[in-house]
C-alpha positions as CSV (number, residue, x, y, z in Angstrom):
1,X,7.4,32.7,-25.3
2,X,8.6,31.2,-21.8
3,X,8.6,33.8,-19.1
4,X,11.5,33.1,-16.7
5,X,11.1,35.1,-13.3
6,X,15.2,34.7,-12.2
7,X,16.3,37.3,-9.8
8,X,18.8,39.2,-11.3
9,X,20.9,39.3,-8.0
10,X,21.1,35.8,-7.7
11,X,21.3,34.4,-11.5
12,X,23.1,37.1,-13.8
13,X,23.7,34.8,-16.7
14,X,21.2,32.1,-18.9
15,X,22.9,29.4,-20.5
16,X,21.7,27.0,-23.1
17,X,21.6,23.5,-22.1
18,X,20.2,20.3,-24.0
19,X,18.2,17.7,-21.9
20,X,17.6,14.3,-22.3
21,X,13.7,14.1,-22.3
22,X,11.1,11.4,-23.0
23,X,7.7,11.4,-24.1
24,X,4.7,9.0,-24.0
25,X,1.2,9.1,-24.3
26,X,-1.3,8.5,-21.2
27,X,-4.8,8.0,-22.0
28,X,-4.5,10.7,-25.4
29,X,-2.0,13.2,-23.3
30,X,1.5,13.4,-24.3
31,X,3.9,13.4,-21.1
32,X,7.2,15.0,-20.9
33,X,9.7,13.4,-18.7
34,X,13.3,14.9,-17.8
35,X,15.3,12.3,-15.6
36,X,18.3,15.1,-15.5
37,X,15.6,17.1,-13.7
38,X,13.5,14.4,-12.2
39,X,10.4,16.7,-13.7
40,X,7.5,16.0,-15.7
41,X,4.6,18.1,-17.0
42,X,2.2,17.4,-20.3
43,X,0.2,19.0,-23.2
44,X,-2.5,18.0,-25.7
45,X,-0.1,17.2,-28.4
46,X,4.4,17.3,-28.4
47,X,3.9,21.1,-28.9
48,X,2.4,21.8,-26.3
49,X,4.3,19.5,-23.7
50,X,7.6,21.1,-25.2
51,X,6.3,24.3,-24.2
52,X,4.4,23.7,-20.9
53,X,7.9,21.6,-20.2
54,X,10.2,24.8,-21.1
55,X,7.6,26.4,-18.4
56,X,8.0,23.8,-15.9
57,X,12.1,24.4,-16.0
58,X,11.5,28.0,-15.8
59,X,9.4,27.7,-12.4
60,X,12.0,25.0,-11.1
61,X,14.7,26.7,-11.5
62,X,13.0,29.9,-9.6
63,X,12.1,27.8,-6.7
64,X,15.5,26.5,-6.6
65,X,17.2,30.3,-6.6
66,X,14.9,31.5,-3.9
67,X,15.2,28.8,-1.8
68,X,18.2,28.6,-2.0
69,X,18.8,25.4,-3.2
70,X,20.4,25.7,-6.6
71,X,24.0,23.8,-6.5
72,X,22.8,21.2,-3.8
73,X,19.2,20.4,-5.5
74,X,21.2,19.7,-9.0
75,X,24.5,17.9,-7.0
76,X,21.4,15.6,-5.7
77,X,20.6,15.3,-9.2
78,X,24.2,14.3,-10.5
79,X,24.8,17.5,-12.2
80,X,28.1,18.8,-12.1
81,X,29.9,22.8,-12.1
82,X,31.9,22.9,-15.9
83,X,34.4,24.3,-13.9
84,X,36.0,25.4,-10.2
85,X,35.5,28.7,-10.4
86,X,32.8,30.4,-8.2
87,X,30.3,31.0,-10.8
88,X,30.9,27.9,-13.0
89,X,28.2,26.9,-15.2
90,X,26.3,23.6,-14.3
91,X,26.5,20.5,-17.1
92,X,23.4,18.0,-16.7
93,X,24.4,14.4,-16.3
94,X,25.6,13.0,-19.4
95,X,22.1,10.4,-20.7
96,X,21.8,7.9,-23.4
97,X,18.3,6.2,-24.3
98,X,18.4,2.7,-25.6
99,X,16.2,-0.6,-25.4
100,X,17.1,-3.2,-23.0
101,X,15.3,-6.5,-23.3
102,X,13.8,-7.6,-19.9
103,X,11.7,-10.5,-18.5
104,X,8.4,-9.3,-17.0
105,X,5.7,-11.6,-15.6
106,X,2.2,-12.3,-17.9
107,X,-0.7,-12.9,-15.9
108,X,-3.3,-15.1,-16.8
């Protein structure tokens, strides 16, 4: 279980949101990237990266509440409010993962 540490003053309602992540091993770690975020943290195995990744959002999400930066950090990060009214719920950008074939140099 993730412990979230959100003031109550400042966030009185959790939502559910689903973000676009990737993963990829480095030298036998597996590495969780969000690009809605622009965070990354890893784990031993998927398991664990998911979970050390729920973590990481938890503590990222506090930092932004008591700094104060919660609407401009995820504006910066093309987020958007659902709707205009005051305490509008916050929508990640919309992301879609396919291959692009690209030219890269070989060196000899």
């Amino acid at each position: 279980m993730v412990h979230m540490f959100w003031n109550k003053k400042t966030a009185e309602n959790v939502s559910n949101v689903n973000l676009t992540v990737n993963f990829f091993e480095e030298d036998g770690t597996i590495v969780v990237y969000c690009p809605s975020l622009d965070i990354s943290t890893c784990g031993a195995d998927k398991e664990e990266a998911k979970q050390n990744f729920q973590e990481l959002v938890g503590i990222f999400f506090d930092d932004l509440i008591e700094n104060d930066t919660y609407h401009t950090v995820l504006k910066e990060l093309g987020w958007r409010p659902e709707s205009t009214q005051v305490n509008s719920r916050w929508m990640p950008p919309k992301m879609s993962q396919e291959p692009v074939s690209v030219k890269i140099p070989v060196m000899a």
